[in-house]
C-alpha positions as CSV (number, residue, x, y, z in Angstrom):
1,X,7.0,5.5,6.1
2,X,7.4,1.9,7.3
3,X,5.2,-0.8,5.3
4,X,3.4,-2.8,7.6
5,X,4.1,-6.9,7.0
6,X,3.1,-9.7,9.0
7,X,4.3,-13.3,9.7
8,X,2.8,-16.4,11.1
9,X,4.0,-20.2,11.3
10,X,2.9,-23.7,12.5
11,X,3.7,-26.9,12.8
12,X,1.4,-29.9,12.9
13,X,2.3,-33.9,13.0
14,X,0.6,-36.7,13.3
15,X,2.9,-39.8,14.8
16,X,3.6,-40.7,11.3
17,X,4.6,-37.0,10.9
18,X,-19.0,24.3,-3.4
19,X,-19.4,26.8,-2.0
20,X,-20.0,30.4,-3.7
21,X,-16.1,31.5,-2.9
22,X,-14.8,29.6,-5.6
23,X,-14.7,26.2,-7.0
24,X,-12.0,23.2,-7.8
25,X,-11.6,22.6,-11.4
26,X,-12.0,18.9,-12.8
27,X,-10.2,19.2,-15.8
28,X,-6.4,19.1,-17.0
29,X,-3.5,20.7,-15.2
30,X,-2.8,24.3,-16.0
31,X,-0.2,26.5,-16.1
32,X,0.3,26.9,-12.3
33,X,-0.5,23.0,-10.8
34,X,2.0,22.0,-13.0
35,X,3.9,24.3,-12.1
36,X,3.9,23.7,-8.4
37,X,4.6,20.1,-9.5
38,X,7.5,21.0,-11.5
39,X,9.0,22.7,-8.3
40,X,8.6,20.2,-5.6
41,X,10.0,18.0,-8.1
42,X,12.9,20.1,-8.4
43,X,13.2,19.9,-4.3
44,X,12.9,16.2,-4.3
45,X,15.5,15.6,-7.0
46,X,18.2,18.0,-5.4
47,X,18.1,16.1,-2.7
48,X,18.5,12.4,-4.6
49,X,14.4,11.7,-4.4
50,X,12.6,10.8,-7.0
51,X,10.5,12.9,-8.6
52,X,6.6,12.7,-8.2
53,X,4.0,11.6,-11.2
54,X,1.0,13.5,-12.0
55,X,-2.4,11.2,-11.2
56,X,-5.3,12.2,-12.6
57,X,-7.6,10.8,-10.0
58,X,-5.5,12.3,-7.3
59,X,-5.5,15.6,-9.4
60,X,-9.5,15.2,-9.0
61,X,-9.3,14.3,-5.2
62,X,-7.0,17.4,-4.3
63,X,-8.7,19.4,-6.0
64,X,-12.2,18.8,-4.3
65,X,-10.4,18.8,-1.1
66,X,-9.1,22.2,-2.1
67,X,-12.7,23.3,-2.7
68,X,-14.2,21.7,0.4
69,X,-11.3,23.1,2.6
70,X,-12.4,27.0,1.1
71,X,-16.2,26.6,1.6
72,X,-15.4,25.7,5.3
73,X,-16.6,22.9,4.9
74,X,-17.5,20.4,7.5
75,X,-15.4,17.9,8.6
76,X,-18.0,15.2,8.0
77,X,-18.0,16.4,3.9
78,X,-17.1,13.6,2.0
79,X,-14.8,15.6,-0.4
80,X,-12.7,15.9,3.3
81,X,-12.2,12.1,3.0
82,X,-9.1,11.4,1.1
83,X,-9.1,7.8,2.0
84,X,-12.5,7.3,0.8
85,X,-12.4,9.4,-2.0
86,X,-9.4,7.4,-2.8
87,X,-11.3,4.0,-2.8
88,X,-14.7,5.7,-4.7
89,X,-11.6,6.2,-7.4
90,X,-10.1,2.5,-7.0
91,X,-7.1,3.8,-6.3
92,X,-5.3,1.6,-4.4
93,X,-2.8,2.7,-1.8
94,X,0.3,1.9,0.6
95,X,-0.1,5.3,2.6
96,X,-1.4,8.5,2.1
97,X,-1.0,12.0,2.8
98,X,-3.5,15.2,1.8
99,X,-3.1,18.8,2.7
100,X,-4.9,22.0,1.7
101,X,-3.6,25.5,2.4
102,X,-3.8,29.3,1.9
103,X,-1.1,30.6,-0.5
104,X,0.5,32.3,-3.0
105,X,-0.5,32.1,-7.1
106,X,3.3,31.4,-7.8
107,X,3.9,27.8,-7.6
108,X,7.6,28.5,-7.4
109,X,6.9,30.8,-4.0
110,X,4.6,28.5,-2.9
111,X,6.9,25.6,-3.0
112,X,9.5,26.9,-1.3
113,X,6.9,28.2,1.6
114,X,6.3,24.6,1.7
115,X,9.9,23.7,2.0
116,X,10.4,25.8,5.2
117,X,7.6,24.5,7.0
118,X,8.7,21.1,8.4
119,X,5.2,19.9,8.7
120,X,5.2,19.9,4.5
121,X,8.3,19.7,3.7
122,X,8.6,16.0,5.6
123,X,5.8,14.3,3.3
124,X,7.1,16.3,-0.2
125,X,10.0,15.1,-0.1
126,X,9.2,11.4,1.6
127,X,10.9,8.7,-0.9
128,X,7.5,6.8,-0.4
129,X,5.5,9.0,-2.1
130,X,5.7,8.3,-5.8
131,X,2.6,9.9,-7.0
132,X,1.0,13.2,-6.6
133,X,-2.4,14.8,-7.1
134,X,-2.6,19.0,-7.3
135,X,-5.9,21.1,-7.1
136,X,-6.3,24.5,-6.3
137,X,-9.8,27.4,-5.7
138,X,-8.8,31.5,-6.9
139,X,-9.6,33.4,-3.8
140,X,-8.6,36.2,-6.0
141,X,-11.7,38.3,-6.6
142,X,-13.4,37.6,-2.9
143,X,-9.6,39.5,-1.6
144,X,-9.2,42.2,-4.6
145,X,-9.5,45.5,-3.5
146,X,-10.7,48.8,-5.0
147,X,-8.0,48.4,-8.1
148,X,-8.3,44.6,-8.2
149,X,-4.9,44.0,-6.1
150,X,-5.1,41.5,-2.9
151,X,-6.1,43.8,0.2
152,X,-5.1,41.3,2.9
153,X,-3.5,38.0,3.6
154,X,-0.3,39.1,2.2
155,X,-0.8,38.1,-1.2
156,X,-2.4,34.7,-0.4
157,X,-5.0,34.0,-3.0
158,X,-5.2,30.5,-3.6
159,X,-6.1,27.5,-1.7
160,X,-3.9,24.3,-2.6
161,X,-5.1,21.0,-2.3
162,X,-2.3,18.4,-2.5
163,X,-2.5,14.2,-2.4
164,X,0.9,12.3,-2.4
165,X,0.1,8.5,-2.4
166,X,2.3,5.0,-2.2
167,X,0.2,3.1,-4.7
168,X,0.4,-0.9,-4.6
169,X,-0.7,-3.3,-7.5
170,X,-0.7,-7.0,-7.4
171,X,2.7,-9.0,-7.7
172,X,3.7,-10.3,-11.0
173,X,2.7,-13.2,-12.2
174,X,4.9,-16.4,-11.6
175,X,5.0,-15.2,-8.1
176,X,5.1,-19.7,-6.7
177,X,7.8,-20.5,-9.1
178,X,9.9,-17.6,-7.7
179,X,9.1,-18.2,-4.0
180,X,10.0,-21.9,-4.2
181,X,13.6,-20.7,-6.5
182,X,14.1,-18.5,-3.1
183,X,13.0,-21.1,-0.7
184,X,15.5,-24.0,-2.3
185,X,18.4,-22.0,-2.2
186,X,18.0,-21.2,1.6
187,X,17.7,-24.9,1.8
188,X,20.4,-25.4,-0.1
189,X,22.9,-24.0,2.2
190,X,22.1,-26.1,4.7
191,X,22.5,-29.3,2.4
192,X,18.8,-30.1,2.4
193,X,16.9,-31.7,-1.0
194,X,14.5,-29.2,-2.5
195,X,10.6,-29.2,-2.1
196,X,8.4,-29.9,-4.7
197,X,5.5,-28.5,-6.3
198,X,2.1,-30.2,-5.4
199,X,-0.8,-28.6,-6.9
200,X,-2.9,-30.2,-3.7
201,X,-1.3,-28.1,-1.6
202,X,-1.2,-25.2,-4.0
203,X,-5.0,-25.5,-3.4
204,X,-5.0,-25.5,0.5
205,X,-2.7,-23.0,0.5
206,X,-4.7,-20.7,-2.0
207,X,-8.1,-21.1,-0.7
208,X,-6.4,-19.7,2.8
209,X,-5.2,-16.8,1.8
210,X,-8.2,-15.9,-0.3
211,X,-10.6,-16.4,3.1
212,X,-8.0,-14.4,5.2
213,X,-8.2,-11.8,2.5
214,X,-12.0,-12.0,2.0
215,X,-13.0,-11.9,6.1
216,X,-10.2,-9.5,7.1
217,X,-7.8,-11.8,9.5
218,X,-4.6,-13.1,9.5
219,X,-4.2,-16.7,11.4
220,X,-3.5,-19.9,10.5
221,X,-6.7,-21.0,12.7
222,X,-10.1,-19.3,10.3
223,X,-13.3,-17.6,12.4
224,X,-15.1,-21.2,11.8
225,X,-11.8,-22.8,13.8
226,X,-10.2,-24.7,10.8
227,X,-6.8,-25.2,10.6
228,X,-3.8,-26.3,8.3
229,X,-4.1,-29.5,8.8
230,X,-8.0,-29.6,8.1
231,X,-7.6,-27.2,4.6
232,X,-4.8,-30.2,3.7
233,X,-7.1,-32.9,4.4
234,X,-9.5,-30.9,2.4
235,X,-8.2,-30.9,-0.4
236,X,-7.5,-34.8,-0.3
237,X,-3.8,-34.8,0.6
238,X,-2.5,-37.3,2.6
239,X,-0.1,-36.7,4.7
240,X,2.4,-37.2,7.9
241,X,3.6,-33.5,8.8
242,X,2.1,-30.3,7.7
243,X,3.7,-26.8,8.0
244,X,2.5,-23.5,7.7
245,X,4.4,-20.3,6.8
246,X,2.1,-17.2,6.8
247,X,3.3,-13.9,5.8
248,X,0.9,-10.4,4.8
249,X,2.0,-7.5,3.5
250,X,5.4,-8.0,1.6
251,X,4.8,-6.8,-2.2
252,X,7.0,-9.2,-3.9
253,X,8.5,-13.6,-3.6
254,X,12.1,-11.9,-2.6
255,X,11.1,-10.2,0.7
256,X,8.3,-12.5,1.7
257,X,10.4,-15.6,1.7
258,X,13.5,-13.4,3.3
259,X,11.1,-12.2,6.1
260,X,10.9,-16.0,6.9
261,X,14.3,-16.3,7.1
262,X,14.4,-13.4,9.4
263,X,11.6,-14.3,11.2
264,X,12.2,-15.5,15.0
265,X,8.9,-17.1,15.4
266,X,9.8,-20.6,13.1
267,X,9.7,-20.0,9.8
268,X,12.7,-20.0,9.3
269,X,12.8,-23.8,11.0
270,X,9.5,-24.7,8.7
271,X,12.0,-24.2,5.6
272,X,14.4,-26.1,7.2
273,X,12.3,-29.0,7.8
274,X,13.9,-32.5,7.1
275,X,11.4,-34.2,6.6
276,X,9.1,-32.3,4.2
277,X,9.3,-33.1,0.4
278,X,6.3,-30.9,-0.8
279,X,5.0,-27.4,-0.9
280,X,1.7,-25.5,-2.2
281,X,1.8,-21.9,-2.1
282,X,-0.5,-19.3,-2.3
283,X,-1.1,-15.6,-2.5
284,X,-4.0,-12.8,-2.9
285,X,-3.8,-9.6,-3.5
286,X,-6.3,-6.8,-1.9
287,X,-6.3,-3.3,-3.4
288,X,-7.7,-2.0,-0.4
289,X,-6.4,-3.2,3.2
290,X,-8.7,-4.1,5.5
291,X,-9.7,-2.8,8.7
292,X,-8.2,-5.5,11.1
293,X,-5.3,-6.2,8.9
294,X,-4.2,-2.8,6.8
295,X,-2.3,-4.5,4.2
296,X,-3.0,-5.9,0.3
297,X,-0.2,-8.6,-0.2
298,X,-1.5,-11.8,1.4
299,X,0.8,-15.3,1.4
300,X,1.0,-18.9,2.7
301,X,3.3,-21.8,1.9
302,X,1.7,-25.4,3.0
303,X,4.6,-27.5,3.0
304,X,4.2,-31.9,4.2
305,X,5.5,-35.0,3.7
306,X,3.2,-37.4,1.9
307,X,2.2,-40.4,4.3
């Protein structure tokens, strides 16, 4: 799974510068979901991945997908929406992946069923997937024959619901101080004095990537047309060259101020600037992306020289 990030950067100067067949249970694990837990954990770790955690919300999801997928549901049954079901949980998430089938009761069968099917062996044993919901409907008596043993279907009895998720949470705080440490050492390098910390800025930075968070875009330009220069002036800094550094996506200071470095499209120039002395930066986080701009992490560093 690749985690989507995004980068901008500008420049601006002046001249100065249910169902009856069974149901999903909602409460703790038993015997057998942990079980089936325990041995695709046991897959993953045999292989150097880490193992999964049990989430109870994602328990609760699985296992009404696990129901919904018995009844036959239609696909237009919420309980069929993991992404939504996800939200109506406030679970916030990186990527996703759900699955329901028709198995075995032994977890440990099951699991390696699962591990010779490449379409569900690839996402159990995906490093990106840290957490891990299981839910599961007993098909047992609508199969049982005469003496109560499965008549068909090989044995197949239950229906597993499964949800592995990346979850995301905000960055730490003291997120500025460590994107301006990681900014003055690239400038370092290259000889240059180290920016300051202007709380003007830190305002006209901030208020930007709260809007692009709050209306779903990423631009240095808003819907309404205003741009860098206007949120400086804004916030009643004067000044004689503005840059902007945009960046959405990246979940922590180290990798958003390294994707500038990396980036081809100026930022890396904008931290090399000269003639800038200040900086203001800001960041917002959204548990849910957005659906014009998929990501949670957003980031902008105004940096100017004072006129």
């Amino acid at each position: 799974m690749r985690r989507r990030v995004l980068l901008l950067g500008a420049i601006l100067a002046l001249c100065l510068v249910g169902g009856s067949i069974g149901a999903a249970r909602a409460h703790a694990l038993d015997g057998a979901e942990r079980g089936l837990i325990e041995a695709i954990n046991q897959l993953r770790i045999e292989r150097g991945i880490a193992a999964l955690r049990h989430e109870p919300r994602l328990a609760r999801i699985a296992g009404d997908f696990a129901g919904a997928s018995a009844r036959g549901a239609p696909r237009s049954d919420r309980a069929l929406d993991v992404s939504a079901r996800l939200r109506d949980h406030a679970y916030a998430f990186l990527s996703m992946r759900a699955f329901a089938d028709l198995g075995v009761a032994d977890p440990v069968v099951q699991a390696r069923v699962w591990a010779e099917d490449p379409e569900r062996r690839d996402p159990l044993l995906d490093p990106a997937y840290q957490e891990v919901g299981i839910g599961r409907v007993d098909l047992s008596e609508r199969f049982a024959g005469a003496a109560g043993e499965p008549r068909v279907n090989g044995g197949r009895t239950q229906v597993w619901g499964i949800v592995l998720a990346a979850p995301t949470s905000p960055v730490p705080a003291g997120w500025g101080e460590r994107v301006l440490e990681n900014v003055n050492i690239f400038r370092q390098r290259y000889g240059l004095l180290p920016l300051s910390r202007n709380r003007l800025l830190d305002r006209a930075a901030q208020a930007h990537v709260e809007d692009m968070a709050r209306r779903d875009y990423f631009a240095h330009r808003t819907p309404d047309g205003t741009g860098p220069a206007d949120r400086v002036d804004r916030v009643g800094y004067h000044w004689s060259r503005v840059l902007e550094n945009l960046a959405a996506g990246q979940p922590s200071a180290r990798e958003v101020v390294q994707g500038w470095i990396d980036s081809k499209a100026g930022h890396r120039e904008a931290m090399l600037d000269k003639t800038v002395r200040e900086v203001g930066i800001g960041y917002t986080y959204r548990p849910q992306g957005g659906s014009r701009v998929p990501v949670q992490h957003f980031w902008a560093m105004t940096m100017a020289a004072p006129r």
